[in-house]
N, C-alpha and C positions, 0 to 999 in steps of 0.2 A: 692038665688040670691046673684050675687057678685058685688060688688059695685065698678070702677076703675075709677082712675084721673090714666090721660098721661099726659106728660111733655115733653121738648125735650130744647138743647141751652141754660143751666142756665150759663154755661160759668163762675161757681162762685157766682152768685149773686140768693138766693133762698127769693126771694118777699116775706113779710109776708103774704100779698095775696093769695100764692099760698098754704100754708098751710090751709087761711080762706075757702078758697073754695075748698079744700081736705077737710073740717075735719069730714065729711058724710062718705070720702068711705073706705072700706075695705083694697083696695092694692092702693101702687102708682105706677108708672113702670115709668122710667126714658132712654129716646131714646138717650141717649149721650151725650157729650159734658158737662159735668156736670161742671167740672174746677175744683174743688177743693173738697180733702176728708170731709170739715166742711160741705159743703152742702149737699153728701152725708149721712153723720151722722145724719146731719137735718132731713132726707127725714126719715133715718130709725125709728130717736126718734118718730117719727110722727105716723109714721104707717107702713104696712109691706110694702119693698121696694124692687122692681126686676129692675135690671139694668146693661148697656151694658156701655162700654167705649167709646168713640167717637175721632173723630180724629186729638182733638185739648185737648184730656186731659193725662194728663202724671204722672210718681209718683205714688204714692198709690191708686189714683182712678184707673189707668189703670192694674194695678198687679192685686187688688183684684176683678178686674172682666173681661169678657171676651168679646169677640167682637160678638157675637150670642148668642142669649138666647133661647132656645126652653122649652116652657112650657106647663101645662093646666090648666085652670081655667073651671070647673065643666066639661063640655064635648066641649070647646073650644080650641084646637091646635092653639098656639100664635107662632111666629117666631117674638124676635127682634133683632135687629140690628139700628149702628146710619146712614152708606150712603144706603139707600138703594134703591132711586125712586121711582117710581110708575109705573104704568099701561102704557105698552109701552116703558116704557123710565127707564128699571131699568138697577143699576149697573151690566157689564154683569156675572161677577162671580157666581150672586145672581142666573140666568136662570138654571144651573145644577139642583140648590137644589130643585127648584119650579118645573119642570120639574117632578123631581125624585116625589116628593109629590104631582104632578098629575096625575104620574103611580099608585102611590096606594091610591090614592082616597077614595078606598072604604074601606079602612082600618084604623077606625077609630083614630089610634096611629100614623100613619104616614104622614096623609093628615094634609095641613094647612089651617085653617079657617081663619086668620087675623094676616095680616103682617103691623107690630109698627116700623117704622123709623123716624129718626130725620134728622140734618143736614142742608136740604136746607134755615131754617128759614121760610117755606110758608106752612103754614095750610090746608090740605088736605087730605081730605077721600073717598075713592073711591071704588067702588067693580071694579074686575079684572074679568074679563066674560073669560080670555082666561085660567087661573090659579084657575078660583074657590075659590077666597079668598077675603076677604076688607081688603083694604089698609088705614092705618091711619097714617099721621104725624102731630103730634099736635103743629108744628109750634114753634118758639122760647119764651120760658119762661124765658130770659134773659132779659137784654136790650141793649146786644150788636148786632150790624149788622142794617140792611137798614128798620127792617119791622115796620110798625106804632105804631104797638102793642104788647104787650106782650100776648100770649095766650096757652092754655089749654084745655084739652079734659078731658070730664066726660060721662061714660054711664057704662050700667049693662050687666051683665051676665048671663042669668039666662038659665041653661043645653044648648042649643045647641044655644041659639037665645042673639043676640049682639043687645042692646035694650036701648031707653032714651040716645041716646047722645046730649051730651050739648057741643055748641062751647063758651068758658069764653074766653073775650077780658079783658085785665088790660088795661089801659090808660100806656102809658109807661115812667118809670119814670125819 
């Protein structure tokens, strides 16, 4: 079993909070928008760190990493990325690749189980009936932008089953 905190929208500012409530799991994964290399550094002293760039971050965050992430965690196929929608309503670029990874399905390397975006600031997890995948954005862990809260996702991994998530609100500060 794999243990992961998502994040998304730190825009620079990594709450000491969000370490306290990482300090259980295994990986952090970071949907974008990070702001600045210190927090990325942060993310990584902490624990191990997978992470995309976002479309407000520049500089060294954005060289040393890429704007898609395709991974696995035990037999979970992850696609992330920071704009990427949801169910209905995704960026259209994203439809090719979801498409293609619904042609081979049945292949376990190539199919995607759960697609990780950031960006909008609005906390949202959804399974896709049309794609075959859940869709998770863990909302913004910053405190910049309109949302009331600062928030975060936690849940397990364990072989093929996405399991125990928790939605963590911070009071925003």
């Amino acid at each position: 079993m794999t243990r992961i905190g998502v994040l998304s929208d730190t825009h620079g500012l990594l709450d000491k909070r969000v370490l306290e409530h990482f300090k259980d799991v295994d990986e952090i994964w970071h949907a974008g928008d990070i702001g600045s290399e210190d927090v990325l550094r942060r993310l990584r002293e902490s624990k191990p760190t997978r992470a995309v760039y976002g479309n407000m971050d520049s500089g060294d965050v954005r060289y040393t990493l890429s704007e898609f992430y395709r991974f696995r965690v035990e037999d979970v196929n992850v696609l992330m990325t920071h704009i990427g929608g949801y169910p209905g309503h995704y960026n259209p670029w994203l439809l090719p690749i979801f498409r293609k990874a619904l042609e081979q399905h049945e292949d376990p390397n190539q199919r995607i189980d759960l697609f990780v975006c950031g960006h909008s600031h609005i906390l949202k997890v959804q399974y896709d009936s049309q794609f075959k995948f859940l869709t998770m954005n863990p909302g913004a862990a910053g405190k910049q932008g309109w949302q009331p809260c600062q928030t975060l996702l936690r849940f397990t991994i364990d072989g093929t089953k996405i399991d125990n998530l928790e939605v963590i609100e911070l009071e925003k500060l």
